[in-house]
Jmol script that loads the backbone (N, CA, C; Angstrom):
load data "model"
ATOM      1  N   UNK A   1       2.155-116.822 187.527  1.00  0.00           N
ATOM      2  CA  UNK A   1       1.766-117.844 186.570  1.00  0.00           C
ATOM      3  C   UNK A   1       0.330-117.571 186.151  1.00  0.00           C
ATOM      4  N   UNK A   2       0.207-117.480 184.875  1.00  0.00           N
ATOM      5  CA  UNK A   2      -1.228-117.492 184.321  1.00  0.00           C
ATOM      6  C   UNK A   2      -1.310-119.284 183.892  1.00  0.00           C
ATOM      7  N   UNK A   3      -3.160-118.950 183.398  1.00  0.00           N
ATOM      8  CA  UNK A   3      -3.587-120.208 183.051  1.00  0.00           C
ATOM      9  C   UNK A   3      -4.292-119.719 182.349  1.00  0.00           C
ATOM     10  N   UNK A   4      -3.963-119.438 180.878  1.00  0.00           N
ATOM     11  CA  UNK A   4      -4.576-119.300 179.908  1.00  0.00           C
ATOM     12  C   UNK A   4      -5.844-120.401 179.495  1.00  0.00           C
ATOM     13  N   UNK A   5      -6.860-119.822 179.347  1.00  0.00           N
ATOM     14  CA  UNK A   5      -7.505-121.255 178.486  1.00  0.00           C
ATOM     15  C   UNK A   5      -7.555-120.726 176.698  1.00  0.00           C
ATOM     16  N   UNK A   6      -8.279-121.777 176.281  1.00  0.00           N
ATOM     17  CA  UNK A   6      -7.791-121.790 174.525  1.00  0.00           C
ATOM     18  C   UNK A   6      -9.358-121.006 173.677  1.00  0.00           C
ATOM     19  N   UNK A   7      -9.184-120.637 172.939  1.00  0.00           N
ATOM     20  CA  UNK A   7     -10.222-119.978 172.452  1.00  0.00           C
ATOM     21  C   UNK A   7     -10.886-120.657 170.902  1.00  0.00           C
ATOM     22  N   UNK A   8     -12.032-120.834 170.604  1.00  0.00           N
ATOM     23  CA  UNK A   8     -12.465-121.428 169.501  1.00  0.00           C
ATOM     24  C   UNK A   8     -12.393-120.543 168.424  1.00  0.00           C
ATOM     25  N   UNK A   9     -12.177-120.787 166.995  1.00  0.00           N
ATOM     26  CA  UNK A   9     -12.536-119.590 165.798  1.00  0.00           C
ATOM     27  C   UNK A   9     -13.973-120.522 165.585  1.00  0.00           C
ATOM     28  N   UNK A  10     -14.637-119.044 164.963  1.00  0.00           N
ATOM     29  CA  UNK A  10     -16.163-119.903 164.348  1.00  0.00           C
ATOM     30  C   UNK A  10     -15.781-119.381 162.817  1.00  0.00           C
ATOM     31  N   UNK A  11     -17.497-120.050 162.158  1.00  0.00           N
ATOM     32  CA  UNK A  11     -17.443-119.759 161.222  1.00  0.00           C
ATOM     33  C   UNK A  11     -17.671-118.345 160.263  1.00  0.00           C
ATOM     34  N   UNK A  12     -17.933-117.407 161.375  1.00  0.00           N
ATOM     35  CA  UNK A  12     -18.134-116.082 161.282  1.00  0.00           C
ATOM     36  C   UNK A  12     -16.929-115.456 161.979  1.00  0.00           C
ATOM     37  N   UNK A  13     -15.710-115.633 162.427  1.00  0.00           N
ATOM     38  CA  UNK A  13     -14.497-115.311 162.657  1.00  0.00           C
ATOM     39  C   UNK A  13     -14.714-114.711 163.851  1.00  0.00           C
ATOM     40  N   UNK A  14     -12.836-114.513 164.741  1.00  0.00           N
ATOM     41  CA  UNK A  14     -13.415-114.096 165.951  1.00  0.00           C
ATOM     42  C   UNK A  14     -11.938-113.476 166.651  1.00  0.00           C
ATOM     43  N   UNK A  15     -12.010-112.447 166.971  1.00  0.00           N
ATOM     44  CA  UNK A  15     -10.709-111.666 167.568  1.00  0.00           C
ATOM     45  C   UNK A  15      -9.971-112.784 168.393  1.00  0.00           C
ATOM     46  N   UNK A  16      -8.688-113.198 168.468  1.00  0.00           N
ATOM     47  CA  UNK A  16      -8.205-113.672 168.789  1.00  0.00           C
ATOM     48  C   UNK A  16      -7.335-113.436 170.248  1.00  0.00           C
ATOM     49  N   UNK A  17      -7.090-113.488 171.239  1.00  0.00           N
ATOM     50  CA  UNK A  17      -6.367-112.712 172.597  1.00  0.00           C
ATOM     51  C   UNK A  17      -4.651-113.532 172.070  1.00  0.00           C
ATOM     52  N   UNK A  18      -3.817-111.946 172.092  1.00  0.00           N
ATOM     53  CA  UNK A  18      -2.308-112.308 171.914  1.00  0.00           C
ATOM     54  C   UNK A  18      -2.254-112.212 173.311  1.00  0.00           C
ATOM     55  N   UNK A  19      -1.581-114.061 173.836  1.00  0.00           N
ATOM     56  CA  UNK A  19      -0.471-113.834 174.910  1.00  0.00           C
ATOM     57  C   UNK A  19       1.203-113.301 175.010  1.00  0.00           C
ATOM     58  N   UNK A  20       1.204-113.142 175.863  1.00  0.00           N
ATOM     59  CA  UNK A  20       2.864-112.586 175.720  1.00  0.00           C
ATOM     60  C   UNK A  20       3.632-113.798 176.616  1.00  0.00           C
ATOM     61  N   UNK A  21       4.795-113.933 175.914  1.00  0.00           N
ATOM     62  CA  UNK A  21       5.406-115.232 176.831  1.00  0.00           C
ATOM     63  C   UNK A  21       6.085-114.629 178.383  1.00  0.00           C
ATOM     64  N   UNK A  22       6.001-115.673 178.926  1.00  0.00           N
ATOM     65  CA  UNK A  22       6.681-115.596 180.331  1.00  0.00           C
ATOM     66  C   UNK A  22       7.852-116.677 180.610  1.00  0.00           C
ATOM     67  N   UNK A  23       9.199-116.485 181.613  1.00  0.00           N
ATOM     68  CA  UNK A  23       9.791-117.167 181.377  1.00  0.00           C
ATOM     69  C   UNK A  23       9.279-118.228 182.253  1.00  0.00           C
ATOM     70  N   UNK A  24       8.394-118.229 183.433  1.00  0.00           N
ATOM     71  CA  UNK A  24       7.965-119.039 184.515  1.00  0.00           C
ATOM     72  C   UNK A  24       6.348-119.474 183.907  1.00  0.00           C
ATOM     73  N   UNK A  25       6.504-120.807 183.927  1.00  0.00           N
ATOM     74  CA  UNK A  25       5.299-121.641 183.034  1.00  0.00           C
ATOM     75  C   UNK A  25       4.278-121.075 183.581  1.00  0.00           C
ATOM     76  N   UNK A  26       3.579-120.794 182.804  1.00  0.00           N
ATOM     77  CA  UNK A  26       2.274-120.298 182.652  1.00  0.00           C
ATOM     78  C   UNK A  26       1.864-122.079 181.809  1.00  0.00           C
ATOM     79  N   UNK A  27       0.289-122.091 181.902  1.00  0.00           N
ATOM     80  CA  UNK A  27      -0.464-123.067 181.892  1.00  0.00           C
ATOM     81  C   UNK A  27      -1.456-122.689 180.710  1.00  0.00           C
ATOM     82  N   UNK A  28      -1.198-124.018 179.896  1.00  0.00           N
ATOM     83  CA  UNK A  28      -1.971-123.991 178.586  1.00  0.00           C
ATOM     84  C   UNK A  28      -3.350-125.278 178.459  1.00  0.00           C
ATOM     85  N   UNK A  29      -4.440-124.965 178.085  1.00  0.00           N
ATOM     86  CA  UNK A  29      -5.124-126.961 178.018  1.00  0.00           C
ATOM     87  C   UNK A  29      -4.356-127.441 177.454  1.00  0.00           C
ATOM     88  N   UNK A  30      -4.694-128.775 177.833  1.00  0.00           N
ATOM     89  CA  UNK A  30      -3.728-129.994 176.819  1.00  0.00           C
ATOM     90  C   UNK A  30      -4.398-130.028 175.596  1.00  0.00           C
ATOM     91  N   UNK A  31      -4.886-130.570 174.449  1.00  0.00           N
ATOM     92  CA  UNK A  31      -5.286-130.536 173.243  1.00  0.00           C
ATOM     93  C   UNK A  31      -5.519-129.307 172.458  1.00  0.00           C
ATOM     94  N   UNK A  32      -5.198-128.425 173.172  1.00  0.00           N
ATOM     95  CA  UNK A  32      -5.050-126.774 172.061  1.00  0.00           C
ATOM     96  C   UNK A  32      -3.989-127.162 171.222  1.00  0.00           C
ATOM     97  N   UNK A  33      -3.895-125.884 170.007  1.00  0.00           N
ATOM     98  CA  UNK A  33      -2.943-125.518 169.612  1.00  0.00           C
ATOM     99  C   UNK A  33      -2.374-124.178 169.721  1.00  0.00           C
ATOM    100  N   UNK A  34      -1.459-124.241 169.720  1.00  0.00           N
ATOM    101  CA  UNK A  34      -0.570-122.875 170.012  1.00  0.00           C
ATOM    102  C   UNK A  34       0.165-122.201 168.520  1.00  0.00           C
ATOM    103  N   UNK A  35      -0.395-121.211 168.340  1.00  0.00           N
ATOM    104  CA  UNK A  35       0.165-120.290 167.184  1.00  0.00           C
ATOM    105  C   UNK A  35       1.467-119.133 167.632  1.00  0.00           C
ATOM    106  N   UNK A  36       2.743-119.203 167.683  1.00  0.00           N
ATOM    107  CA  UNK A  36       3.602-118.372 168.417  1.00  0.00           C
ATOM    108  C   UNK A  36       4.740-118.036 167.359  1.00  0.00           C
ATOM    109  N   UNK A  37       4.612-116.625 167.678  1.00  0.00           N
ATOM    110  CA  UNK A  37       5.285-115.355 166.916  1.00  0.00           C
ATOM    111  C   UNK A  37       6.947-114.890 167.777  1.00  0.00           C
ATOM    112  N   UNK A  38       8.104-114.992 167.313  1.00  0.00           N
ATOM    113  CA  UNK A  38       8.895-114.369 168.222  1.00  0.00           C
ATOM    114  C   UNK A  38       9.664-113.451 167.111  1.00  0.00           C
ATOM    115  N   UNK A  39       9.159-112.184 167.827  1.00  0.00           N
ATOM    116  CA  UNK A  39       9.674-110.894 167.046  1.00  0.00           C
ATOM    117  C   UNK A  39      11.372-110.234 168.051  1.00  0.00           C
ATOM    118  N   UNK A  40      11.821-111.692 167.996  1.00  0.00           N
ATOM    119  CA  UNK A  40      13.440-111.586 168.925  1.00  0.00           C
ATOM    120  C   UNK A  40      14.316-111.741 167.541  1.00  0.00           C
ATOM    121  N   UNK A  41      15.589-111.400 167.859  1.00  0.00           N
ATOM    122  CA  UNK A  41      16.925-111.468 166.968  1.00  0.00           C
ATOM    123  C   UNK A  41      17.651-113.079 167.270  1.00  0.00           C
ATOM    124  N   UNK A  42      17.247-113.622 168.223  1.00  0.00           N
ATOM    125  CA  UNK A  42      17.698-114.834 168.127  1.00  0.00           C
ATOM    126  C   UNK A  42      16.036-115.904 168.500  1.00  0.00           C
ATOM    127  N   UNK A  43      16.875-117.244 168.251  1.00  0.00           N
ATOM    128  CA  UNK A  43      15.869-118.250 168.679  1.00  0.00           C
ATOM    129  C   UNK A  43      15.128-118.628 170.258  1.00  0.00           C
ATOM    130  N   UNK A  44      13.983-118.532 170.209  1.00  0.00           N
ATOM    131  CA  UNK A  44      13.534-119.179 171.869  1.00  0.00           C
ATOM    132  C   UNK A  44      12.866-120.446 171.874  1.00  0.00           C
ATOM    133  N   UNK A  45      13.242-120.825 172.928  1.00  0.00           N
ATOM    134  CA  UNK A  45      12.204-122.425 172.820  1.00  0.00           C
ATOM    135  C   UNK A  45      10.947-122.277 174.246  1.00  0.00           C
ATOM    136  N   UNK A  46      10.185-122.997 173.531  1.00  0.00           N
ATOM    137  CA  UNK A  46       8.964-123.124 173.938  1.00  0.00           C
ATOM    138  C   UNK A  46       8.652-124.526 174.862  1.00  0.00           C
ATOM    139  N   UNK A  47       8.873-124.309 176.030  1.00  0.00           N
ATOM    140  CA  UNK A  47       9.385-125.848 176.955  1.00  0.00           C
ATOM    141  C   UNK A  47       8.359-126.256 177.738  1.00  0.00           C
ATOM    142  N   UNK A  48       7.355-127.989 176.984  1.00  0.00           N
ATOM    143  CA  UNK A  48       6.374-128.196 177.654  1.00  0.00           C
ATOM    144  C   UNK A  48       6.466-129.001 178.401  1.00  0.00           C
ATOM    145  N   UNK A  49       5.884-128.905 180.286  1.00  0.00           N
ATOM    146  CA  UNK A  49       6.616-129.991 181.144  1.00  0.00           C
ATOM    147  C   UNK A  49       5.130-130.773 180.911  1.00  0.00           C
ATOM    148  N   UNK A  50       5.531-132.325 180.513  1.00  0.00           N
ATOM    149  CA  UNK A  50       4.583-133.468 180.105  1.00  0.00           C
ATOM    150  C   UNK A  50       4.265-133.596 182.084  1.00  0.00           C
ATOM    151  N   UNK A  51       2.842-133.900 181.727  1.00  0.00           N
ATOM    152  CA  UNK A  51       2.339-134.000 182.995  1.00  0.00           C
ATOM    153  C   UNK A  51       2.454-135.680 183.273  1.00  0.00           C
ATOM    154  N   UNK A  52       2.248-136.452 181.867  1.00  0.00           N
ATOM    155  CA  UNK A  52       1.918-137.857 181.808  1.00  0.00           C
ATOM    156  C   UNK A  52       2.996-138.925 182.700  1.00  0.00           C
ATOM    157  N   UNK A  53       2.540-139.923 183.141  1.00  0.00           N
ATOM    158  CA  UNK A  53       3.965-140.621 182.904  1.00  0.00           C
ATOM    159  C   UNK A  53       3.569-141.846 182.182  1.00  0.00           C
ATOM    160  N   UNK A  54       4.664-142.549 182.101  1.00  0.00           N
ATOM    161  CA  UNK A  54       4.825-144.433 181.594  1.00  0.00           C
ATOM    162  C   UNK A  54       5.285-144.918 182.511  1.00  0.00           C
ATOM    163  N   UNK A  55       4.540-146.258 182.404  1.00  0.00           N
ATOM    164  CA  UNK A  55       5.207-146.823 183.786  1.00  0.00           C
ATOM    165  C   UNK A  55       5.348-146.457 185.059  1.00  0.00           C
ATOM    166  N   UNK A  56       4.737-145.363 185.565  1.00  0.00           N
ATOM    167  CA  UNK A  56       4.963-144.723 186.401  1.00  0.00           C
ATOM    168  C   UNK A  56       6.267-143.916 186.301  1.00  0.00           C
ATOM    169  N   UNK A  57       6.821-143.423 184.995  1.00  0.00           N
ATOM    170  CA  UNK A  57       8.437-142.883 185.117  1.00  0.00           C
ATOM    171  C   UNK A  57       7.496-141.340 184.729  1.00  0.00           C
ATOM    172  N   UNK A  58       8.530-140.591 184.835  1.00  0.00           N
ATOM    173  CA  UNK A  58       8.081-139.045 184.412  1.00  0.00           C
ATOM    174  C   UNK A  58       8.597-139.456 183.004  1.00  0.00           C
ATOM    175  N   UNK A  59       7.886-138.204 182.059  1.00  0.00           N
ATOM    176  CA  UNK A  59       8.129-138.300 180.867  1.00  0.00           C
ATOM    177  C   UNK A  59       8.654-137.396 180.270  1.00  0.00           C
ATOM    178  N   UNK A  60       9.772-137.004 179.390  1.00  0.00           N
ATOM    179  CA  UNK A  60      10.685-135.940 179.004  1.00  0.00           C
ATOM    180  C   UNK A  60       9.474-134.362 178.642  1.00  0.00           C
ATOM    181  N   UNK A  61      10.167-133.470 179.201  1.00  0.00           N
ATOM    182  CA  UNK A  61       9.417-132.214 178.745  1.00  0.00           C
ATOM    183  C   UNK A  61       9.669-132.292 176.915  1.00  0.00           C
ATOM    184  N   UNK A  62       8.866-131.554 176.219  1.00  0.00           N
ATOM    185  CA  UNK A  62       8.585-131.014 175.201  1.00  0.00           C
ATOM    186  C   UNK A  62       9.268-129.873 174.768  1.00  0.00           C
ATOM    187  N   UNK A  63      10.341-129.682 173.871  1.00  0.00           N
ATOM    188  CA  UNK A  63      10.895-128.539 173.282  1.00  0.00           C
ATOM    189  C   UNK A  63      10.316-128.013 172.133  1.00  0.00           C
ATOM    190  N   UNK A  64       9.926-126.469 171.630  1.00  0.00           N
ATOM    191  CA  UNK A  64       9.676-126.600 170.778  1.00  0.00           C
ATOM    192  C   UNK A  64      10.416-125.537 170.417  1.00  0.00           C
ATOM    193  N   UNK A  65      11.146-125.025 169.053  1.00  0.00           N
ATOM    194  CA  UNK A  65      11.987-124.051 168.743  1.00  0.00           C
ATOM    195  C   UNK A  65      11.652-123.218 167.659  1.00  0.00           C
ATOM    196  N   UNK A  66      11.159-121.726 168.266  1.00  0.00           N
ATOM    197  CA  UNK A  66      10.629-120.699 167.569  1.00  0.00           C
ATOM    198  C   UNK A  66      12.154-120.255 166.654  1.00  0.00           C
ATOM    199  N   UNK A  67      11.958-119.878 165.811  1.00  0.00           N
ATOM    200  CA  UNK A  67      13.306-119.321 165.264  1.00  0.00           C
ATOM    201  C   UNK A  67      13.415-117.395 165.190  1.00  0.00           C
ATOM    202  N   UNK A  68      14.408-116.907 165.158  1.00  0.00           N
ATOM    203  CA  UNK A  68      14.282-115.334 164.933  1.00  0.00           C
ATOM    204  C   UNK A  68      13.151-115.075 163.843  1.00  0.00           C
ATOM    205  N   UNK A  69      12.143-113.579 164.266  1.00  0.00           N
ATOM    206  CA  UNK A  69      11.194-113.539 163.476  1.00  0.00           C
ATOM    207  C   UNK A  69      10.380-114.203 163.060  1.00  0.00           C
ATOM    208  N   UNK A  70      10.379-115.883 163.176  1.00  0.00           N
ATOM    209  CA  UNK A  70       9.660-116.801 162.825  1.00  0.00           C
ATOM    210  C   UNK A  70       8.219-117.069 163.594  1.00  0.00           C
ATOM    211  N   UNK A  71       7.404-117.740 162.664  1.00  0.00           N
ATOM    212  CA  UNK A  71       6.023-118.508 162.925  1.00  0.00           C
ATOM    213  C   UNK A  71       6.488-119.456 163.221  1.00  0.00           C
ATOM    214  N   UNK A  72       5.564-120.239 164.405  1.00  0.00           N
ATOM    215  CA  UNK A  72       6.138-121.533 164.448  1.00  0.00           C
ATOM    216  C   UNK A  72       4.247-122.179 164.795  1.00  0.00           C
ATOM    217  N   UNK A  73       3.625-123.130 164.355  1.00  0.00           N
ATOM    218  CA  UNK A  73       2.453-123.657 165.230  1.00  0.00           C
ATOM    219  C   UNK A  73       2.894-124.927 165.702  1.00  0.00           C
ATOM    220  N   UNK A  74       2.207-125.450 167.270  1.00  0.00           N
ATOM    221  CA  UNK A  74       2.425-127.400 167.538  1.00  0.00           C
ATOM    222  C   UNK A  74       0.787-127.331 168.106  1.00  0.00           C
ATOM    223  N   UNK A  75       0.467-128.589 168.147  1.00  0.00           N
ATOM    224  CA  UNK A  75      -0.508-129.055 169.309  1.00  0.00           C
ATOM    225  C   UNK A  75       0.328-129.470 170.496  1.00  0.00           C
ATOM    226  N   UNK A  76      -0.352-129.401 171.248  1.00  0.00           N
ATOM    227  CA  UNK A  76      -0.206-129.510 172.878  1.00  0.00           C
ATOM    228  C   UNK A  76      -1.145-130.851 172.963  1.00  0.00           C
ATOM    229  N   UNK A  77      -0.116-132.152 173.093  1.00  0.00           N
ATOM    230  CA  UNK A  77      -1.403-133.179 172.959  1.00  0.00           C
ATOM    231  C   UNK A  77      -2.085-133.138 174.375  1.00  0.00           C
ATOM    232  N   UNK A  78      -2.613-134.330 174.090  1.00  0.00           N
ATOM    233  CA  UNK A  78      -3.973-134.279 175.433  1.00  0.00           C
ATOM    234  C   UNK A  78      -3.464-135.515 176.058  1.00  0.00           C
ATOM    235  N   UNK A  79      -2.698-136.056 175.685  1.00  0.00           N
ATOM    236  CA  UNK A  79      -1.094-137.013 176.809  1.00  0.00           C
ATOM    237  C   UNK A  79      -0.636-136.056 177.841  1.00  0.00           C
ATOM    238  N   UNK A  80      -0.655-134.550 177.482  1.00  0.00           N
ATOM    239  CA  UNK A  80       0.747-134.245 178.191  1.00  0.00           C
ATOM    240  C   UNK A  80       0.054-133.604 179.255  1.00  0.00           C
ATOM    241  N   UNK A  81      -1.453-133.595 179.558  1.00  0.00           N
ATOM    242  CA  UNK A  81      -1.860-132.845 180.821  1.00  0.00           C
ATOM    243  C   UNK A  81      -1.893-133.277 181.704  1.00  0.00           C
ATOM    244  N   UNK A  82      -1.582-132.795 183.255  1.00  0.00           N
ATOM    245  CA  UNK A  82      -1.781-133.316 184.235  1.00  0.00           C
ATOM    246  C   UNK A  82      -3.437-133.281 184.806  1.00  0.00           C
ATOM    247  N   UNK A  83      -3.239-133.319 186.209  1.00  0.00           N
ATOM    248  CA  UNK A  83      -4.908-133.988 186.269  1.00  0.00           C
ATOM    249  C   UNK A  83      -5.946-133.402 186.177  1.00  0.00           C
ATOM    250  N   UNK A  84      -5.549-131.786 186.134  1.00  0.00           N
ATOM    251  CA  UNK A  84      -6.725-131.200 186.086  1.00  0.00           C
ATOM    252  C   UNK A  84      -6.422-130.555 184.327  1.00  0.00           C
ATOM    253  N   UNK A  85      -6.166-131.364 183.179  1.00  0.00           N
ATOM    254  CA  UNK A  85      -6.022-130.809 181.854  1.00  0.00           C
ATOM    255  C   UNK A  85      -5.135-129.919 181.528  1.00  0.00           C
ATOM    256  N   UNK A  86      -4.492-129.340 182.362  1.00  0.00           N
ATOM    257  CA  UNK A  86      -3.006-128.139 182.298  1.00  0.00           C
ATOM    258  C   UNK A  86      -2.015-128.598 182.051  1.00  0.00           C
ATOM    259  N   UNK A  87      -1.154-128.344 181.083  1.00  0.00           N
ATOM    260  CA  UNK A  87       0.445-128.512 180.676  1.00  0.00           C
ATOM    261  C   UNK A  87       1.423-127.158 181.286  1.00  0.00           C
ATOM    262  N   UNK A  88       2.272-126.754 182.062  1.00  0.00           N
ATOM    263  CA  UNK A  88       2.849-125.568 182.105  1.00  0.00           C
ATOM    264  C   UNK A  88       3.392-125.389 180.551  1.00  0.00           C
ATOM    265  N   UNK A  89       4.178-124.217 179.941  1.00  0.00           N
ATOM    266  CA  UNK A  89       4.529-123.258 178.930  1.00  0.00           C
ATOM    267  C   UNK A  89       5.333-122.736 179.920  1.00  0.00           C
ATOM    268  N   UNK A  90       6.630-122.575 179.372  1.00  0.00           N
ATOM    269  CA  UNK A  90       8.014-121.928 179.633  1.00  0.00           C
ATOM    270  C   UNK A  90       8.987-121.812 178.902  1.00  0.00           C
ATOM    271  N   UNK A  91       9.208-119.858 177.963  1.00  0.00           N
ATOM    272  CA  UNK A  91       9.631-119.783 177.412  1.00  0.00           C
ATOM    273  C   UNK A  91      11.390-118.662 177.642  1.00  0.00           C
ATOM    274  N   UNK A  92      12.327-119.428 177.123  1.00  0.00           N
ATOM    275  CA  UNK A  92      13.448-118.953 177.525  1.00  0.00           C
ATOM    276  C   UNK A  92      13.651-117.342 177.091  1.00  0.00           C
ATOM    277  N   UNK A  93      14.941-117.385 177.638  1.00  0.00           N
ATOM    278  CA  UNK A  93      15.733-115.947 177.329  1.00  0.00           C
ATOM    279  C   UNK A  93      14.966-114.734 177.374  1.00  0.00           C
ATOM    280  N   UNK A  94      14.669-113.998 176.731  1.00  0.00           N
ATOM    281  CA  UNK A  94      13.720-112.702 176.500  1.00  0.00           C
ATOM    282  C   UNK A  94      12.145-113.305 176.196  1.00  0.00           C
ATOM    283  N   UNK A  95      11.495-113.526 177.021  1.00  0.00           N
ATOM    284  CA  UNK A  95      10.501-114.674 176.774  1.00  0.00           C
ATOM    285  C   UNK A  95       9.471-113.716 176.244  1.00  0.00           C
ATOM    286  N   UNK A  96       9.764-112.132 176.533  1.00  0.00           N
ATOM    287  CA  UNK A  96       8.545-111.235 176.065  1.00  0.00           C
ATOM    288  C   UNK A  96       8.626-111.050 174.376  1.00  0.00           C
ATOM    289  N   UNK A  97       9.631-111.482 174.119  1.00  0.00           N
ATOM    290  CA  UNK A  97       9.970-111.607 172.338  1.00  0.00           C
ATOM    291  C   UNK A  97       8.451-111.873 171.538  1.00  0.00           C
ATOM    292  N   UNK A  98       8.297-113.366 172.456  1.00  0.00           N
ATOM    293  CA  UNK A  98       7.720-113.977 172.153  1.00  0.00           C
ATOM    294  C   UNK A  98       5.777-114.023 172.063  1.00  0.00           C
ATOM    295  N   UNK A  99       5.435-113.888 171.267  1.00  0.00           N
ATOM    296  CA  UNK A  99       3.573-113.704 171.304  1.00  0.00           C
ATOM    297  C   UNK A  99       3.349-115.186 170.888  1.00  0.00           C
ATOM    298  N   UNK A 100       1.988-115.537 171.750  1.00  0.00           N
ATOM    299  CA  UNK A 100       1.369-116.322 171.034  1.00  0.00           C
ATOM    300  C   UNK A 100       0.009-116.612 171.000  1.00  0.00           C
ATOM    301  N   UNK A 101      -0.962-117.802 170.257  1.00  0.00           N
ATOM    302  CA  UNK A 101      -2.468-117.516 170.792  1.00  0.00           C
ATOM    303  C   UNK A 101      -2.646-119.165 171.074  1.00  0.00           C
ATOM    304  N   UNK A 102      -3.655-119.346 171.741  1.00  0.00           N
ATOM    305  CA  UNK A 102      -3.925-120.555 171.876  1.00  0.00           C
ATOM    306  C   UNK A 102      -5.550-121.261 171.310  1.00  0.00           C
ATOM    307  N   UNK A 103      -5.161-121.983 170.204  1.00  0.00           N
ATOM    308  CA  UNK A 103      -6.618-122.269 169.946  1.00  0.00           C
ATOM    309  C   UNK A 103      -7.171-123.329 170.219  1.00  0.00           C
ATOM    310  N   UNK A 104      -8.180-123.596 170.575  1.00  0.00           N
ATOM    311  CA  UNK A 104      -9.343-124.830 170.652  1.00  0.00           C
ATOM    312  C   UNK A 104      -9.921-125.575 169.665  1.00  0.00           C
ATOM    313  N   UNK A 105      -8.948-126.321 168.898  1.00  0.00           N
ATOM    314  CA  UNK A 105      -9.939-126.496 167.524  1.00  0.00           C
ATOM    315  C   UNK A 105      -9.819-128.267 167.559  1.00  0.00           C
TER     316      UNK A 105
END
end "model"
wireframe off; spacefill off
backbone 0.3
color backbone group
């Protein structure tokens, strides 16, 4: 498991680090956004386990669905981190299909 953290663009621009997906959650901040590329022949989803709860209940993970070849961007709200600001990221099937970056904005 990695724990990516999120990277800022400035106003003078700034190389960006491509992650590669994993199928075992790797850890994103909560309030990034995630820019993700899947150069696969079929669809993968992008599965965020919500750290939050209500009521004390757990709260449904987060699907998000890259399509073949497709761009897809979400935010990662700042609800869904657990206590130390981390959401896991767990992406199905051929999860290396999948690239993505994580930004801080």
């Amino acid at each position: 498991m990695a724990d990516f953290p999120a990277e800022t663009p400035s106003n003078l621009g700034a190389a960006l680090t491509t992650r590669t997906g994993t199928t075992n959650a790797d850890t994103l901040p909560a309030g990034s956004v995630v820019v993700a590329r899947n150069a696969g022949a079929g669809a993968h989803t992008m599965t965020l386990t919500v750290g939050a709860q209500f009521d004390g209940l757990a709260v449904s993970s987060r699907v998000h669905t890259v399509a073949a070849g497709g761009v897809y961007a979400f935010r990662v709200p700042a609800a869904y981190g657990d206590a130390n600001g981390r959401v896991p990221l767990a992406i199905n099937g051929t999860a290396s299909e999948v690239t993505y970056h994580i930004l801080g904005v």
